[in-house]
C-alpha atoms as one frame of an Amber mdcrd trajectory, in Angstrom:
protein
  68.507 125.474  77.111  67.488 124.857  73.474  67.258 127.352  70.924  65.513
 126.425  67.495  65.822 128.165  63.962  63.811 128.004  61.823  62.337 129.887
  57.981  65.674 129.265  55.560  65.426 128.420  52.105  66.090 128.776  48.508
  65.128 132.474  47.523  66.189 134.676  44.205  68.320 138.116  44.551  66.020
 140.220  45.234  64.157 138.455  47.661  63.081 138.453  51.356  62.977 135.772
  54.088  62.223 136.032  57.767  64.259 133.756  59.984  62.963 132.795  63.229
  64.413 131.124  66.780  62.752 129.687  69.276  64.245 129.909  72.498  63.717
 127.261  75.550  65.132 126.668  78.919  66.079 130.175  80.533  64.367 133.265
  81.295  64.781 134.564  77.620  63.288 138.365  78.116  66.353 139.349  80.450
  69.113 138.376  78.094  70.814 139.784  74.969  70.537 137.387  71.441  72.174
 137.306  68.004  72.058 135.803  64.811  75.261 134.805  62.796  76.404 133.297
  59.352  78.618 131.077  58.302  79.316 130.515  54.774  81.314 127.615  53.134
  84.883 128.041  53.629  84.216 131.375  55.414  84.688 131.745  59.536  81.114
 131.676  61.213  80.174 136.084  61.827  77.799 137.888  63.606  74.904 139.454
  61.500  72.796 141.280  64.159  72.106 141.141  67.767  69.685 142.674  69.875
  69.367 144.116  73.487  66.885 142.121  75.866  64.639 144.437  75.857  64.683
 145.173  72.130  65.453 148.727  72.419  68.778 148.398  71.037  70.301 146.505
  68.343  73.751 146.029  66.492  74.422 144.987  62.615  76.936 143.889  60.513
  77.748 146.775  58.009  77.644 144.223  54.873  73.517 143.836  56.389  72.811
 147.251  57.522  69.473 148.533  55.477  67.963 145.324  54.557  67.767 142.997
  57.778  65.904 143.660  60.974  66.374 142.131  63.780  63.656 142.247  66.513
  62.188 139.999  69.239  58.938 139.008  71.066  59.728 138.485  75.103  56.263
 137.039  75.363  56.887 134.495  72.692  60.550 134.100  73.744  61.299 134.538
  69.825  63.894 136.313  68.059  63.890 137.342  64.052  65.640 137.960  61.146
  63.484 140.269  58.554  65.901 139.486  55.466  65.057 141.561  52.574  66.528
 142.775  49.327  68.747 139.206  49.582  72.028 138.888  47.599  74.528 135.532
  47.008  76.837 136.475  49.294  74.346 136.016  52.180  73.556 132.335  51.597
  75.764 130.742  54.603  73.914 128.565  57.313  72.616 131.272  59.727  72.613
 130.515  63.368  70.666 131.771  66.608  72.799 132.515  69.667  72.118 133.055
  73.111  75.168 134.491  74.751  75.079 134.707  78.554  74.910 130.548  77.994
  77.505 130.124  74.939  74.181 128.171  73.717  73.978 128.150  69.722  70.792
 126.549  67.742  71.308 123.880  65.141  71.371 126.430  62.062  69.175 126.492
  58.908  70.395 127.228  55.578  69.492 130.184  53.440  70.306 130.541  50.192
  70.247 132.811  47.668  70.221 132.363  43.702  68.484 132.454  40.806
């Protein structure tokens, strides 16, 4: 099982970025997946996760009206549409498949001017 992120960067407030993770290794359409943060000094939190099928999905209040989560089951792919960015969400944001306690590597976003 191997799940890759990938898409961070350096981006002003303001801005958008669309995180992406690759997913490897299990039957990805029939499972749900997340994506968390974890900011220095801060504990690691959930940002958004999303049903297998896409139909549903769940977001942190600090995130709700600016990222999307969403997924392509024929890519085995699941996004983060970032938008209207702010300082407090730079942290190292993390894919997460949860039936398999499987997390990707990370990849850092962050956001200043």
């Amino acid at each position: 099982v191997q799940l890759v992120e990938s898409g961070g960067g350096l981006v002003q407030p303001g801005g958008s970025l669309r995180l992406s993770c690759a997913a490897s290794g299990f039957t990805f359409s029939r499972y749900v997946m997340g994506w968390y943060r974890q900011a220095p000094g801060k504990e690691r939190e959930l940002v958004a996760d999303i049903s297998s099928s896409g139909s549903s999905t769940n977001y942190a209040d600090s995130v709700k009206g600016r990222f999307t989560i969403s997924r392509d089951n024929a890519r085995n792919a699941v996004y983060l549409q970032m938008t209207n960015l702010k300082p407090e969400d730079t942290a190292v944001y993390y894919c997460r498949f949860y039936a398999g306690n499987v997390w990707g590597q990370g990849t850092q976003v962050t956001v200043s001017s």
